[in-house]
C-alpha positions, 0 to 999 in steps of 0.5 A: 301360282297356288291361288290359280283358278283351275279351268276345264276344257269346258271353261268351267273353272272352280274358284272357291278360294275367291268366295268372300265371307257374304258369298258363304253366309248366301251359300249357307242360307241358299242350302237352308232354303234348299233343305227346307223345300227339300222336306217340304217336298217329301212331306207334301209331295209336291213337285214344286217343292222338289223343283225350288230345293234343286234350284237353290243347289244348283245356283250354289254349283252355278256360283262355285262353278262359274266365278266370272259371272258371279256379278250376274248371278247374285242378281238373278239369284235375288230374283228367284228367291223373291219369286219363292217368296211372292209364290209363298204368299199366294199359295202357303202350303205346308206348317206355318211356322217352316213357312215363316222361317224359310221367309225369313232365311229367304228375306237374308238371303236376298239381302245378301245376294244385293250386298253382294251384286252392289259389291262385286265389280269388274275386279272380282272378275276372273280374266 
């Protein structure tokens, strides 16, 4: 079947084909976040900067790489955006105008990882 998840011996499987239209804009907005944290980070040079921009990345990975527990990371992944923007407000740093518009992309974000876990359920998951 051409529409076969592909999985290694380390069960990682890639299913991008199953990603739905709400899981790209989140990637797109996840890789938004991840590119601003990233400059902010060699402007700045502080390390949580660095650390924030790898996580997005590696959620997006985590979301391609493991589609059986999508429902489970859109959660999660909901609530280290909130974390990036609780710690936005008790420490601001860099120019305020990245700030407000990685807040914004940030707020999007969670919104679509929310519609995301309220949507997916036991049939999106790959048996």
């Amino acid at each position: 079947m051409a529409t076969e998840t592909s999985r290694s011996e380390t069960g990682l499987s890639y299913d991008i084909e199953s990603l739905r239209t709400l899981d790209w804009v989140a990637i797109l907005l996840a890789v938004a976040t991840a590119a601003i944290h990233l400059y902010l980070y060699t402007t700045e040079d502080w390390l949580p900067f660095l650390l924030a921009g790898a996580g997005f990345l590696g959620a997006i990975a985590l979301l391609v790489a493991l589609p059986t527990y999508r429902h489970w990371l859109y959660p999660l992944g909901a609530l280290f955006v909130l974390s990036q923007i609780v710690g936005y407000l008790l420490l601001p740093l860099g120019p305020l105008w990245i700030g407000i518009v990685d807040k914004v992309i940030q707020v999007a974000l969670v919104v679509a990882l929310v519609q995301l876990f309220r949507t997916s359920g036991e049939s999106d998951h790959i048996g």
